[in-house]
N, C-alpha and C positions, 0 to 999 in steps of 0.2 A: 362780692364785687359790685362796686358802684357804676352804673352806665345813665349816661344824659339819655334822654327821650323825648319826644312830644315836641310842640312847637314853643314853648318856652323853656324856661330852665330847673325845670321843675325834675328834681334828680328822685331815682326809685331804685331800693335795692333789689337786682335782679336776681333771677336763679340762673344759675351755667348750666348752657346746654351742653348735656350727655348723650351724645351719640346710641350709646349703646343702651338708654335709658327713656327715649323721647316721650314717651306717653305721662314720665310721670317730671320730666323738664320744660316741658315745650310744648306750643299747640298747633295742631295740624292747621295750615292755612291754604292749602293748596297740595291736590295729588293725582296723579294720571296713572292707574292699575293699568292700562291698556286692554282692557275686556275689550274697547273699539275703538275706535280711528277716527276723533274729532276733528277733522280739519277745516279752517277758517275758510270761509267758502263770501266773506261778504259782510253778513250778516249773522252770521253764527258759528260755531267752533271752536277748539281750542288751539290748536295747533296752525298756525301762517309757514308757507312754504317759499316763500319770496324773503328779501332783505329787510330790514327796518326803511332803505330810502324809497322801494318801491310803493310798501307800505303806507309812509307815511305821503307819499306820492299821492297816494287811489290808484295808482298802478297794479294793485294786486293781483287785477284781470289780465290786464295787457301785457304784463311784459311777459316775454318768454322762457322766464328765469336766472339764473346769474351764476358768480364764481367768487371768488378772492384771487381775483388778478397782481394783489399784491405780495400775495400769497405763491403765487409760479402756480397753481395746482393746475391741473391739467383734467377735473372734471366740470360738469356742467349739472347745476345742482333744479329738477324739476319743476316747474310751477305746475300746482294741480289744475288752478283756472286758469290756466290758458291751453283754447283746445287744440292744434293743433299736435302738442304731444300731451294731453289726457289723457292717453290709451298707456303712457308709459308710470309704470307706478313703484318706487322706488321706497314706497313707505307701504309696509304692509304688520295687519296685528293677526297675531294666531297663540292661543292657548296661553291667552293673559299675556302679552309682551309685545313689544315693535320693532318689527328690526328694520334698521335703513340698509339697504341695499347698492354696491358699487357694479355697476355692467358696463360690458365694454359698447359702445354706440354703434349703431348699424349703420353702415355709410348712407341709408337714404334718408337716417334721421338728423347725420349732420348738419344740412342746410339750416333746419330748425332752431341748433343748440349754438350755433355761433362756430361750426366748424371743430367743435372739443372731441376726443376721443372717447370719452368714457362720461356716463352720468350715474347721477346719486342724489343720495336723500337730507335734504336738508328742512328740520321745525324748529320754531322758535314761538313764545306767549306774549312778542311783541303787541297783539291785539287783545288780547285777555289775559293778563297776569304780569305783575311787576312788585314787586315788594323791597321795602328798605330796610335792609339788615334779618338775619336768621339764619335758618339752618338747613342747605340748601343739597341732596341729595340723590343720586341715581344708584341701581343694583344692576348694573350691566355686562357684556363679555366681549372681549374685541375680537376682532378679524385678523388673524394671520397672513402676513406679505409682505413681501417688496411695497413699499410707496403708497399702504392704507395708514389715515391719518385724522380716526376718532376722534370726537372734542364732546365735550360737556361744559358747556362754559356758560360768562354771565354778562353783558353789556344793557348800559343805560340809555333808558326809555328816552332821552332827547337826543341820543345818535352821538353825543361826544365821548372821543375815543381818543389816546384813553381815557378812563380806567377802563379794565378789563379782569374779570375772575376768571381762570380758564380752570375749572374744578377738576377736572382731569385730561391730559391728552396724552395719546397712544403712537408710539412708532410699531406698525405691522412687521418689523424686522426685527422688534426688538423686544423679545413677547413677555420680557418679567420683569417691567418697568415702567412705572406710569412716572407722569410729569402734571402736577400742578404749579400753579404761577399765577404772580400779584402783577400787573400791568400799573404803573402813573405817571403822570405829567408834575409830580408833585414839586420837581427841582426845576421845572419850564424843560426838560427835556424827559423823554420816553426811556424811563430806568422799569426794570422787573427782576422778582424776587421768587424763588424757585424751590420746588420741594422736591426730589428723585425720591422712590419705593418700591418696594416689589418685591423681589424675590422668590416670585412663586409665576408659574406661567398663565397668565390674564388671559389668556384665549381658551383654556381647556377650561372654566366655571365665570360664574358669577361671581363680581365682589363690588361691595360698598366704597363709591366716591362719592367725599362731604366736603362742605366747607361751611363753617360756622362766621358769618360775617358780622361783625358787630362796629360799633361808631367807636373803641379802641383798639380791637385789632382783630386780625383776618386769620383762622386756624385752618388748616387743611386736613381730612382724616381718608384713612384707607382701611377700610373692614372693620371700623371703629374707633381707629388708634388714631394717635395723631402723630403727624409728619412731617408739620412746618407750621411754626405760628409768627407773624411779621404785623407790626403798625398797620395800624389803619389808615393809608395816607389822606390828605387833605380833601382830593380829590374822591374820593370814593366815599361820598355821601348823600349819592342820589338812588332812586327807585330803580330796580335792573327788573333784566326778563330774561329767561332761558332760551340757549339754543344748543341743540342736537345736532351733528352731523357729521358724515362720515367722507372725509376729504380726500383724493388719491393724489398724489404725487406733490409737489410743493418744492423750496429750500431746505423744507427741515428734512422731510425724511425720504427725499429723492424720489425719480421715478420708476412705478414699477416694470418689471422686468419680465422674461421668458416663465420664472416659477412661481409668479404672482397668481393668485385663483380668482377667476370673475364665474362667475358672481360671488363675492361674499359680503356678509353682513355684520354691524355694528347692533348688536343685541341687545334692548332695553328692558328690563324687566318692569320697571318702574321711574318714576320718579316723585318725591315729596319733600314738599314744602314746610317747613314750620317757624313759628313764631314764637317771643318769650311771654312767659307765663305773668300773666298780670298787662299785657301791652293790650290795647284794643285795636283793633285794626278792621278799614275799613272795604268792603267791599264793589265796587264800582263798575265803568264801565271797563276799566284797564284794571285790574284786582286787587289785591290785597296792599293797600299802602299803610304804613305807617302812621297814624297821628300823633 
């Protein structure tokens, strides 16, 4: 399979990347084992716990954290610097893994959180890591309930939305189904293309969600396989950066209820990056791009 690359038109026959295969398709360009908890603190880290706008703000300190108010969700997602709630820590690693964590909110921490009911954990490598096109994967387990609402997704380093890769997302109601989906502007309106899978119940183990993004089309895999593979729209040909987080309540998958469990967590075993064999790619202050 022929794929364009580089900044002119200089075409290269690439290798297809095998999921089930990576070490001898693909090159690791970026990967979080979770041994510990890098978080962007400033000046160093990998993990940012704020939005891309706070971010790109210098807000990182100040603000008190955020939501997706467009979203309906009804948590309130931590800033680790900002002290105020420091003490509250919704991202924690233990025995190789991360889990974000959903709590119900103590009424004296409301004032804090903007009045929200419940907080949670939300990272993203908007400050360290973005890369253009590859093979972009977690080993993770969701959280069973009413109104918890997983994401492993992908959006572009200059904040324009759409496009959007959402590599896997989870209804806590709905425990043997995951949801990937292609977000674009490509028609001047907000169309999305969608993979359903499962079969098996996602909260009792781990399993592998991929997406193989390339500059002709966009593949989605589950445990290796693949699930849905859709055009590369026009739009989706800029550097993206990961985010993690585990959302409660929203439009999609309503709010939760009396047999909803607080505390539970969104279970990350990993996550890793790779690139195509033969591409060089460059290192930086934002990570791994494409040349």
């Amino acid at each position: 399979m022929k794929r364009r690359y580089g900044c002119d038109d200089v075409w290269k026959e690439l290798m297809a990347v095998d999921p089930n295969n990576l070490a001898g398709t693909a090159q690791l360009t970026f990967s979080d084992e979770f041994d510990s908890l890098r978080l962007w603190n400033g000046s160093t880290g990998v993990w940012s716990t704020t939005f891309w706008t706070s971010d790109m703000d210098g807000a990182w300190a100040t603000s008190n954290g955020g939501t997706l108010e467009g979203n309906d969700e009804l948590q309130w997602y931590i800033n680790a610097n900002w002290g105020p709630t420091a003490a509250i820590d919704p991202w924690s690693v233990s025995g190789g893994g991360l889990s974000l964590t959903a709590s119900k909110a103590a009424a004296s921490l409301q004032p804090q959180i903007n009045g929200y009911d419940y907080v949670s954990g939300m990272v993203n490598t908007w400050h360290s890591f973005v890369q253009q096109y590859g093979y972009f994967e977690i080993n993770a387990k969701m959280p069973a309930g009413q109104g918890f609402w997983p994401a492993f997704w992908l959006m572009q380093q200059d904040g324009d939305w759409p496009p959007e890769l959402d590599v896997v997302e989870f209804l806590g109601s709905d425990v043997d189904t995951g949801h990937s989906t292609l977000h674009t502007m490509q028609t001047g309106d907000h169309t999305q293309q969608s993979a359903t899978y499962g079969g098996v119940d996602l909260t009792a183990g781990f399993h592998r969600y991929g997406v193989n993004w390339q500059a002709d089309y966009v593949t989605f895999y589950f445990d290796g396989r693949e699930v849905g593979r859709f055009a590369t729209p026009s739009d989706l040909h800029e550097p993206m950066y990961a985010i993690l987080n585990l959302a409660v309540g929203g439009w999609w998958p309503g709010d939760p209820n009396a047999s909803t469990p607080f505390p539970s967590s969104f279970e990350i075993d990993y996550i890793r990056v790779y690139g195509d064999v033969g591409i060089t790619y460059l290192n930086g202050a934002q990570g791994a791009d494409r040349i």
